[in-house]
N, CA, C and O atoms as a DFTB+ gen file, in Angstrom:
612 C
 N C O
     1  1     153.183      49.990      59.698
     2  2     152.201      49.073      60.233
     3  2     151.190      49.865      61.060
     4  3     151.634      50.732      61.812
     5  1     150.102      49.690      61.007
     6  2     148.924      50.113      61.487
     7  2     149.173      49.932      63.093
     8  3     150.295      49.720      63.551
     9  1     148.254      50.018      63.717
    10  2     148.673      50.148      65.554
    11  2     147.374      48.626      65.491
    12  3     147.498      47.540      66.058
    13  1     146.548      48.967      64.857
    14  2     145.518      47.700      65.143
    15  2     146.166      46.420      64.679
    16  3     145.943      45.323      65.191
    17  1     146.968      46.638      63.691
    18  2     147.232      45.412      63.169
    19  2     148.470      45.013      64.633
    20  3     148.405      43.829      64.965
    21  1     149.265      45.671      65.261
    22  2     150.422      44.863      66.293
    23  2     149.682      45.122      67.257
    24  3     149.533      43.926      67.506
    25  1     148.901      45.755      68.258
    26  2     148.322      45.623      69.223
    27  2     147.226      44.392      69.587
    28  3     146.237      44.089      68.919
    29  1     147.584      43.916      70.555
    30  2     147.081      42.104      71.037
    31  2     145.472      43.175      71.247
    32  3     145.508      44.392      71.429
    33  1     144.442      42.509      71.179
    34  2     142.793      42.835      71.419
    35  2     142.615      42.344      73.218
    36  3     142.837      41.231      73.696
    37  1     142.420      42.868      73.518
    38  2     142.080      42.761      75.119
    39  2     140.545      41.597      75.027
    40  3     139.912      41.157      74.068
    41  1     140.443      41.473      76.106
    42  2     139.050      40.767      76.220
    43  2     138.712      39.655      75.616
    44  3     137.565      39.222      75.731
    45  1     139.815      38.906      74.750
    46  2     139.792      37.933      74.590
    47  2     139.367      36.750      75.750
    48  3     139.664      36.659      76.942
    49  1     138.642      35.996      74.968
    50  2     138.280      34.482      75.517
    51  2     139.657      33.541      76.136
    52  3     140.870      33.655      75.959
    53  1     138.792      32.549      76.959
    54  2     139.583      31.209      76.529
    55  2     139.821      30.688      75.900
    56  3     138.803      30.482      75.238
    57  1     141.291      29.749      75.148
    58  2     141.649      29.248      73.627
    59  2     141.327      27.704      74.991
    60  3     141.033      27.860      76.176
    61  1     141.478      26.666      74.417
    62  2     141.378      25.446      74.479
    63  2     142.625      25.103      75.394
    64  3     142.557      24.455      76.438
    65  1     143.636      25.575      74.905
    66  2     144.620      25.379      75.719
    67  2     144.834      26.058      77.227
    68  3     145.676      25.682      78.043
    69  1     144.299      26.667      77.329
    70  2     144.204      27.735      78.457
    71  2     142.994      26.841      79.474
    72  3     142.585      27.251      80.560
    73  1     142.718      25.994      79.034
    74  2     141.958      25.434      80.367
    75  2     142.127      23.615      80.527
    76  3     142.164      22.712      79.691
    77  1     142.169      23.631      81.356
    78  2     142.064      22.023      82.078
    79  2     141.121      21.266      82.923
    80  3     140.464      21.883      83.761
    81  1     140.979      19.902      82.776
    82  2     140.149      19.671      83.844
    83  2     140.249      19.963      85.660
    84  3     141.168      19.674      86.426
    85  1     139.336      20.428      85.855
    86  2     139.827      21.039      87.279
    87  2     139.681      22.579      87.569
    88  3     139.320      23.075      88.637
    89  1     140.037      23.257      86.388
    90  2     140.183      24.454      86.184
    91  2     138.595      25.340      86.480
    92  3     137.582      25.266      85.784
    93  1     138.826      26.241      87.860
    94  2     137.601      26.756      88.024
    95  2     137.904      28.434      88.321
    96  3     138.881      29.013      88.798
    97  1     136.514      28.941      87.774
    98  2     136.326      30.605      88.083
    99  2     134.763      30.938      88.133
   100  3     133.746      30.307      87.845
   101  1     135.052      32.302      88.661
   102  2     133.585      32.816      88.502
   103  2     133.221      34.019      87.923
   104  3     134.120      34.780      87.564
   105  1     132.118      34.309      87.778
   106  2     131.753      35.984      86.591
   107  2     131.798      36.511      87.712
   108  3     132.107      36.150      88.848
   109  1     131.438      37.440      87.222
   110  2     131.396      39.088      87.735
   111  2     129.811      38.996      88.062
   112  3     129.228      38.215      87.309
   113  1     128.793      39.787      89.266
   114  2     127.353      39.538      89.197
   115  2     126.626      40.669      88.815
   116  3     126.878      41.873      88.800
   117  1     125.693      40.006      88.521
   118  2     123.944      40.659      88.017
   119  2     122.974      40.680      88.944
   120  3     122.760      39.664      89.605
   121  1     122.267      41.789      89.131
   122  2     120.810      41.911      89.262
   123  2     120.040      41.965      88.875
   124  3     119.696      42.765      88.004
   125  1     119.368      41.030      89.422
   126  2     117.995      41.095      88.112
   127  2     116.729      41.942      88.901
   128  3     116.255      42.058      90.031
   129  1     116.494      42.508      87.352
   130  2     115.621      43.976      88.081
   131  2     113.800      43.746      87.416
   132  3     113.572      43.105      86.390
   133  1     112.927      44.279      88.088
   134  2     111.780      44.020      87.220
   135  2     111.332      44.270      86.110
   136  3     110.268      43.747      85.778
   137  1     112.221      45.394      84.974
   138  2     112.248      45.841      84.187
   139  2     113.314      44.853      83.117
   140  3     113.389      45.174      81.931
   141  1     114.043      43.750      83.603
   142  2     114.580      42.485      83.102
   143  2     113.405      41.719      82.878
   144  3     113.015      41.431      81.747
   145  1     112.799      41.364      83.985
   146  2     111.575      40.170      83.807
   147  2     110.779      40.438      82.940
   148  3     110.423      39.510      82.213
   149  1     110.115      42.052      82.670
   150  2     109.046      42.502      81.916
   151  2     109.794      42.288      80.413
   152  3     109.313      41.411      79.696
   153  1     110.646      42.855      80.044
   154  2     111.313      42.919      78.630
   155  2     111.258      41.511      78.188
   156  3     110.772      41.065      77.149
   157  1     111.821      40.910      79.122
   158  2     112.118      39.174      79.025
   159  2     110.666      38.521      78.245
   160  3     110.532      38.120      77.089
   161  1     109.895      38.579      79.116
   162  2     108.506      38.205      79.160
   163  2     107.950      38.524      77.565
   164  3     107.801      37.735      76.633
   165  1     107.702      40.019      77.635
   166  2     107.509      40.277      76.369
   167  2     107.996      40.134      74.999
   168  3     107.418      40.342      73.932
   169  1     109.259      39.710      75.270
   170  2     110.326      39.016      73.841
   171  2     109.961      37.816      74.008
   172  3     109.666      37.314      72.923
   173  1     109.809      36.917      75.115
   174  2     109.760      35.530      74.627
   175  2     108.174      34.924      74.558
   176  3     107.817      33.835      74.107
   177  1     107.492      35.806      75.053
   178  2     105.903      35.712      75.317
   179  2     105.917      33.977      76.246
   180  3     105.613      32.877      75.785
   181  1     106.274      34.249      77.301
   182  2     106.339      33.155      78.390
   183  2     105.363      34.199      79.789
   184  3     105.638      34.951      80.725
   185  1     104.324      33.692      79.220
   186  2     103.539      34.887      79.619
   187  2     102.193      33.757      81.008
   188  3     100.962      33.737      81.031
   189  1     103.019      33.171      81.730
   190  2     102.952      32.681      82.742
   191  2     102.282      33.468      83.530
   192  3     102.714      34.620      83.493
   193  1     101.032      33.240      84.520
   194  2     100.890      34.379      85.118
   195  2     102.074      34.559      86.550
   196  3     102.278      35.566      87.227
   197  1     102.741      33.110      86.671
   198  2     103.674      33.529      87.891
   199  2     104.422      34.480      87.435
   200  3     104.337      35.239      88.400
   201  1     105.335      35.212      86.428
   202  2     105.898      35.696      85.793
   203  2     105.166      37.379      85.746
   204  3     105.813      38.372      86.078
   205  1     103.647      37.434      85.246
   206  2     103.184      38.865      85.114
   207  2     102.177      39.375      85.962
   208  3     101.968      40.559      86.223
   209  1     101.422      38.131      86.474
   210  2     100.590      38.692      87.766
   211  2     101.492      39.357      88.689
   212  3     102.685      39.051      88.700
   213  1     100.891      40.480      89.671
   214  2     101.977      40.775      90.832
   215  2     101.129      40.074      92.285
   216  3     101.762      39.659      93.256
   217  1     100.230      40.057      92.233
   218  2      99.596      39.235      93.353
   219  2      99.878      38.025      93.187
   220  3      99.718      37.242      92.251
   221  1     100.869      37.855      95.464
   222  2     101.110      36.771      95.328
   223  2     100.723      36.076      95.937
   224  3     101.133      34.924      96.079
   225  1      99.593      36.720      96.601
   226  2      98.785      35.824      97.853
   227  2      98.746      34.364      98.356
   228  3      98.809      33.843      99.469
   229  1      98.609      33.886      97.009
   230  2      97.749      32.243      97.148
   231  2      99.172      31.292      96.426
   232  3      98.958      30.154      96.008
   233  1     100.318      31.791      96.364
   234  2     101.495      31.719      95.798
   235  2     102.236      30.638      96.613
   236  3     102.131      30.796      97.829
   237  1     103.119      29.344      96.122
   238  2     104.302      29.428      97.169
   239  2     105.202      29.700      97.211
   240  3     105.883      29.305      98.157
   241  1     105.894      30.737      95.989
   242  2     106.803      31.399      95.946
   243  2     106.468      32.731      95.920
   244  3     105.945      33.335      94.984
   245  1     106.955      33.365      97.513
   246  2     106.414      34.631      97.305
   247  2     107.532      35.361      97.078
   248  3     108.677      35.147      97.477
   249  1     106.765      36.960      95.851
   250  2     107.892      37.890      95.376
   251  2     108.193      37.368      94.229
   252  3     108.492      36.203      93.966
   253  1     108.077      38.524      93.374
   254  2     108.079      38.269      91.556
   255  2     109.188      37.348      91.084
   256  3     110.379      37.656      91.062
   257  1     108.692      36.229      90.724
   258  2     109.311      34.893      90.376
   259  2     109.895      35.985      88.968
   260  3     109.496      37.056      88.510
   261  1     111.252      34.848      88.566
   262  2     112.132      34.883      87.404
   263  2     112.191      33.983      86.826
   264  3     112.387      32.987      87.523
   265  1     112.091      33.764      85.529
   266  2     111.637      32.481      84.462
   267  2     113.153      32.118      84.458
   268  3     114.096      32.879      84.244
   269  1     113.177      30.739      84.751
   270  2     114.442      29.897      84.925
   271  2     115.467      29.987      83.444
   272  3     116.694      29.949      83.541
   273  1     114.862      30.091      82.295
   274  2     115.057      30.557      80.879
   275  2     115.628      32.207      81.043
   276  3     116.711      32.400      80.490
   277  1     115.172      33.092      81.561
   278  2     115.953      34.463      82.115
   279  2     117.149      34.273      82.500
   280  3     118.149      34.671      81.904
   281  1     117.116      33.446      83.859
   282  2     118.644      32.837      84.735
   283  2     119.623      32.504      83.936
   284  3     120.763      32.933      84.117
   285  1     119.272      31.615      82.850
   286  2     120.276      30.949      82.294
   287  2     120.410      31.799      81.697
   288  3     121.592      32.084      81.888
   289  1     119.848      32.785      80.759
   290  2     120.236      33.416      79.478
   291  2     120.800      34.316      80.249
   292  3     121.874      34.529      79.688
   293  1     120.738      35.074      81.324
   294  2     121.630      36.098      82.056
   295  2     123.247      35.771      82.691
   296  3     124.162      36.529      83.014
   297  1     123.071      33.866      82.694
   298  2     124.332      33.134      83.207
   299  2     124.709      33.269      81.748
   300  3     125.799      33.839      81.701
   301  1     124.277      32.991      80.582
   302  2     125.527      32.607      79.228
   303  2     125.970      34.335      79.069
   304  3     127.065      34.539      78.544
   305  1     125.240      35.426      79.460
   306  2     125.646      36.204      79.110
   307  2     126.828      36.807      80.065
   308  3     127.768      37.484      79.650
   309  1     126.611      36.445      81.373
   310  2     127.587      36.492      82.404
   311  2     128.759      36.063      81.968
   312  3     129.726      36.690      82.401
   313  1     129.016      34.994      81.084
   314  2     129.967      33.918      80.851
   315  2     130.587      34.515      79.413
   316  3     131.461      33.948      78.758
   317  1     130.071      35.527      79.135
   318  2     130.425      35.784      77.233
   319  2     131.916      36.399      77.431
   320  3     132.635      36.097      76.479
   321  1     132.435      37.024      78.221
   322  2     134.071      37.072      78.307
   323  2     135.213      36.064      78.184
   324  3     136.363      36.198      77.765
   325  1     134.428      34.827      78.763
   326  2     135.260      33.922      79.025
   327  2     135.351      33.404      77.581
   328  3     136.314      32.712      77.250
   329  1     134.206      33.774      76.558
   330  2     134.180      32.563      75.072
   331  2     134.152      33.963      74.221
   332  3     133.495      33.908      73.181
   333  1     134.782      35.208      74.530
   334  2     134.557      36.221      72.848
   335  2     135.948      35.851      72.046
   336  3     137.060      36.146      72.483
   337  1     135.770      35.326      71.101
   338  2     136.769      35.552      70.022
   339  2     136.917      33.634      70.269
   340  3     137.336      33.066      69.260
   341  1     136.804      33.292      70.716
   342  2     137.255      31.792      71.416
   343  2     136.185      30.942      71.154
   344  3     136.311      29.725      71.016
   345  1     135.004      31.628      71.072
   346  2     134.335      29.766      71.197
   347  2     133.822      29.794      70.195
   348  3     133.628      30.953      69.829
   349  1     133.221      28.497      69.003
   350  2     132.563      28.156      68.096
   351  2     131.806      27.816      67.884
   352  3     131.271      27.878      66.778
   353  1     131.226      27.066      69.264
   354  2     129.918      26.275      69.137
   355  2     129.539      26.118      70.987
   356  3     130.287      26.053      71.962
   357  1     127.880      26.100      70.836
   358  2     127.587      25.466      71.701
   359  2     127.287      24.185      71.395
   360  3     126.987      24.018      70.213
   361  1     127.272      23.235      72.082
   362  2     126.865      21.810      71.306
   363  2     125.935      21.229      72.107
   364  3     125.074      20.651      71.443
   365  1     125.760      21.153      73.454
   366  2     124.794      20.216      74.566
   367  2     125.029      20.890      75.613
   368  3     126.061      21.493      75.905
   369  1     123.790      20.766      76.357
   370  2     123.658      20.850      77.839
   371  2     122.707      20.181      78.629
   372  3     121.632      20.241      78.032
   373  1     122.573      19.452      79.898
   374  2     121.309      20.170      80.665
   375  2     121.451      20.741      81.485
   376  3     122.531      21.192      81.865
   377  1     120.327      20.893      82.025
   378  2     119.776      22.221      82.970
   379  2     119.183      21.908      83.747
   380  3     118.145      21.313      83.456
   381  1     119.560      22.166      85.321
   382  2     118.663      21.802      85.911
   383  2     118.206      23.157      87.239
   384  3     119.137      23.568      87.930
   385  1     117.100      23.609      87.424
   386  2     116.627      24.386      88.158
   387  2     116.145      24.036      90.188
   388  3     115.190      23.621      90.844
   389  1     117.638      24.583      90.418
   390  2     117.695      24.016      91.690
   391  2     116.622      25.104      93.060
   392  3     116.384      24.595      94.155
   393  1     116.221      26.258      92.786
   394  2     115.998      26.453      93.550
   395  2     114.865      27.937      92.926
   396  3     115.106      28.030      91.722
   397  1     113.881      28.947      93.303
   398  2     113.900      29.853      92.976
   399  2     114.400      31.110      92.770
   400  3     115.415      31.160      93.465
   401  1     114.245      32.225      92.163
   402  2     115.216      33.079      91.561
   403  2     114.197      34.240      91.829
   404  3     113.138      33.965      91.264
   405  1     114.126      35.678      92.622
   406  2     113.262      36.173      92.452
   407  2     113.891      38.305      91.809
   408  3     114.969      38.896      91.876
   409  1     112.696      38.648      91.353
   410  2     113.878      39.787      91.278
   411  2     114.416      40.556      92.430
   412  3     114.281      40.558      93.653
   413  1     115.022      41.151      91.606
   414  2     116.281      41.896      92.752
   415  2     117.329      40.434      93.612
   416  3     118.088      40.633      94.560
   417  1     117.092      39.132      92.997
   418  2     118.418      38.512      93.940
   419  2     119.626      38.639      92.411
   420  3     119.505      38.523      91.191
   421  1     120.472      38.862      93.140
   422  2     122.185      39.260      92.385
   423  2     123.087      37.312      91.883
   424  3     123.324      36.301      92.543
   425  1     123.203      37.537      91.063
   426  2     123.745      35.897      90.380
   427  2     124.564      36.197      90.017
   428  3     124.714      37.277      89.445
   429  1     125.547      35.234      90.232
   430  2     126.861      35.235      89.447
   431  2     127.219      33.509      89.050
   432  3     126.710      32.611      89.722
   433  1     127.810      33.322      88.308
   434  2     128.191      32.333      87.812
   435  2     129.687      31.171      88.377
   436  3     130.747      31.547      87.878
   437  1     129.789      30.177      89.103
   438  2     130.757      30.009      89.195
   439  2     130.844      28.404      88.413
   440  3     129.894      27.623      88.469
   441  1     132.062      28.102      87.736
   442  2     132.314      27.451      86.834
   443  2     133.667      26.782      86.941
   444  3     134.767      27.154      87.348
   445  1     133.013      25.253      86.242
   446  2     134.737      24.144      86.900
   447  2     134.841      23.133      85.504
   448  3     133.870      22.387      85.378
   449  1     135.702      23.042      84.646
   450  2     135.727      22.302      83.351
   451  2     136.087      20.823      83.886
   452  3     137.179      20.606      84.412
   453  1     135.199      19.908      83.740
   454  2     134.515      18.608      83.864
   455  2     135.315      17.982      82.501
   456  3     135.708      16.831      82.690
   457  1     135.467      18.257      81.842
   458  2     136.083      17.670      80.575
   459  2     136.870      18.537      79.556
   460  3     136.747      19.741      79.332
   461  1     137.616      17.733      79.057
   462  2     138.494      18.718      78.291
   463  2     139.409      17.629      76.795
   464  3     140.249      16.770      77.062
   465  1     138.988      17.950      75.411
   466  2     139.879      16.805      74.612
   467  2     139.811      17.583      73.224
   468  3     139.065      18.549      73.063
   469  1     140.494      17.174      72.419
   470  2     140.424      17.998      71.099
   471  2     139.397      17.107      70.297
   472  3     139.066      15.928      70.431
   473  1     139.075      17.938      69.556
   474  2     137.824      17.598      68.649
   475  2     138.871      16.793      67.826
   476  3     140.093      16.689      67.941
   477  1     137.678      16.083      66.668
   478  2     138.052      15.026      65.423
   479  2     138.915      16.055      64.615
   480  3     139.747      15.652      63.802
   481  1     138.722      17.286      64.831
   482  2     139.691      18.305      63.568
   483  2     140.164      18.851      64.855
   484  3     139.455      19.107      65.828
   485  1     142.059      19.072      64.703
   486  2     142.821      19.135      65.528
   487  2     143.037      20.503      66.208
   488  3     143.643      20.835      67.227
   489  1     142.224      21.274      65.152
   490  2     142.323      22.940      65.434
   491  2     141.636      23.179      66.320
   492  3     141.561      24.342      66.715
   493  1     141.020      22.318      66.835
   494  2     139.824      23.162      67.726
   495  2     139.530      21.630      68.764
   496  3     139.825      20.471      68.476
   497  1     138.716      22.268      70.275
   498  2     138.578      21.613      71.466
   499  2     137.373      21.647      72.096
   500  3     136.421      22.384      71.841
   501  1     137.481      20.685      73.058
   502  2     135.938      20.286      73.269
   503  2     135.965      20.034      74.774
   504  3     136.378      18.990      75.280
   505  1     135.325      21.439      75.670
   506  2     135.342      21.512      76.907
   507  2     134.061      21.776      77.801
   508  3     133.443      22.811      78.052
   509  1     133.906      20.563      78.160
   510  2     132.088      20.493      79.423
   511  2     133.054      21.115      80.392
   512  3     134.231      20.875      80.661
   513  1     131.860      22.308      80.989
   514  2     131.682      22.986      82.218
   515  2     130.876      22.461      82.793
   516  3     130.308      21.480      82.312
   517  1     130.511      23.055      84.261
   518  2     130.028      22.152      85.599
   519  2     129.869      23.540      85.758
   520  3     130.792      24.226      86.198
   521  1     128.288      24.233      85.296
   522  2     128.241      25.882      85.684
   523  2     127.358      25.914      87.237
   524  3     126.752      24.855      87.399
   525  1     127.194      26.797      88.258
   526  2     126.206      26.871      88.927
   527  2     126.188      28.331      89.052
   528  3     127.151      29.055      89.305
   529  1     124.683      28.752      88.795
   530  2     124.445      29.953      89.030
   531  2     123.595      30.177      90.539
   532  3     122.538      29.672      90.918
   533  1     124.547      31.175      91.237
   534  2     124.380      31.028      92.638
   535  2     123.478      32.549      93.101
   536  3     123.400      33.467      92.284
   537  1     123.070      32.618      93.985
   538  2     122.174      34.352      94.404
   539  2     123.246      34.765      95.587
   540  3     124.191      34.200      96.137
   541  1     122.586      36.072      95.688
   542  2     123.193      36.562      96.538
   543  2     123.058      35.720      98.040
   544  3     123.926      36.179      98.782
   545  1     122.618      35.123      98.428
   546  2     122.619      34.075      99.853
   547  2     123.417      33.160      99.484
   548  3     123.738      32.275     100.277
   549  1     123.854      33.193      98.307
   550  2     125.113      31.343      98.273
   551  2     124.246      30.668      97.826
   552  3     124.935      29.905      97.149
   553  1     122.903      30.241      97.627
   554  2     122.022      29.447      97.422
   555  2     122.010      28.977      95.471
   556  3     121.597      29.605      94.496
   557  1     122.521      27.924      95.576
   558  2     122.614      27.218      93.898
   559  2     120.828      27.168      93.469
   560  3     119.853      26.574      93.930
   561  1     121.067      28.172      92.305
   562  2     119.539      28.280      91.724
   563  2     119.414      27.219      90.983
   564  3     118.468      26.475      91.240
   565  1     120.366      26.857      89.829
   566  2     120.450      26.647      88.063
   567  2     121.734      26.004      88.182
   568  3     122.487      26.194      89.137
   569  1     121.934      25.389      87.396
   570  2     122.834      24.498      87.435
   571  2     122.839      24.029      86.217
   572  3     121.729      23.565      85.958
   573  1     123.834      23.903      85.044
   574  2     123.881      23.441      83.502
   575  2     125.593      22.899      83.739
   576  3     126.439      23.174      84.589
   577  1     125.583      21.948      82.446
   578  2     126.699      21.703      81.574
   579  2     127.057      21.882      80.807
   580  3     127.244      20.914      80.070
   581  1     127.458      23.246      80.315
   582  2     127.658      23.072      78.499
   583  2     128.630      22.476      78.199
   584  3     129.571      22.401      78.988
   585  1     128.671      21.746      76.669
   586  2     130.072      21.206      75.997
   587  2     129.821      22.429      75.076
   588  3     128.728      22.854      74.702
   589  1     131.202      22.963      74.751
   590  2     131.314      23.741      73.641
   591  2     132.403      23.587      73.063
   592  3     133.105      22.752      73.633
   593  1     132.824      24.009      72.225
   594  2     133.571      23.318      71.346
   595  2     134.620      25.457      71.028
   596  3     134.180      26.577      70.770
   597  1     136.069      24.863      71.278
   598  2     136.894      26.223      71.736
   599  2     137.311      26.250      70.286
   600  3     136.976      25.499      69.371
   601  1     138.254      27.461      70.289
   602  2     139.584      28.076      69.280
   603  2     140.867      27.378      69.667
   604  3     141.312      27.619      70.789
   605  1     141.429      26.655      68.983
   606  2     143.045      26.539      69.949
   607  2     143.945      27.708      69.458
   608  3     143.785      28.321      68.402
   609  1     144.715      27.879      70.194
   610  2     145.946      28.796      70.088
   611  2     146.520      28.791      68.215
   612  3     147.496      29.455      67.866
């Protein structure tokens, strides 16, 4: 027998069964750097001038704003440990943008499953999170629900 074939894969996700309502954690954090915002910007052409102007004079958010679309996509990626090998689907969310995000503040993700039931096909589960992506001050930026739909055991 091969060593890959009996050795368990590390870094596995959550299966369906492995979580409950109630059940809360948080990622590991990020900084977001200005060389994030610029790349960002230029892949999604969200070409805002709050986003690429650097003068912020006449501003009321002063200090290079972060496109709320960055936040989140830096929170699902924060979150991709918790769903590798494990999740199947995203299915719904919203989103709501609680506060500003500027670069250089550090986010991490903390997360509490709001729902939890097996899908219409028995193999697989269907679990809303209650995400908030928080900065380095504690301050709730972003705030989503995803339902996604798991692996069971």
């Amino acid at each position: 027998m091969k060593a890959s074939e009996s050795a368990p894969v590390v870094g596995r996700g959550f299966c369906f069964e492995d979580l409950k309502a109630g059940f809360r954690f948080r990622t590991h954090r990020r900084t977001i750097a200005e060389a994030d915002v610029a790349a960002f910007v230029n892949l999604t052409w969200l070409t805002e001038e709050l986003f690429t102007v650097a003068d912020d004079a006449s501003r009321a958010i002063k200090g290079r704003a972060v496109p709320g679309a960055l936040v989140y996509s830096f929170a699902e990626g924060l979150l991709l440990p918790t769903m590798q090998d494990t999740g199947l689907a995203f299915l719904n969310a919203t989103l709501d943008v609680k506060g500003p995000t500027l670069v250089g503040d550090t986010i991490h993700v903390e997360c509490e499953v709001v729902e939890h039931r097996l899908a219409s096909k028995g193999d697989r589960g269907l679990v809303r999170f209650a995400n908030k992506v928080v900065n380095q001050r504690g301050e709730t930026v972003l705030e989503y629900n995803p339902l996604r739909l798991l692996k069971r055991k």
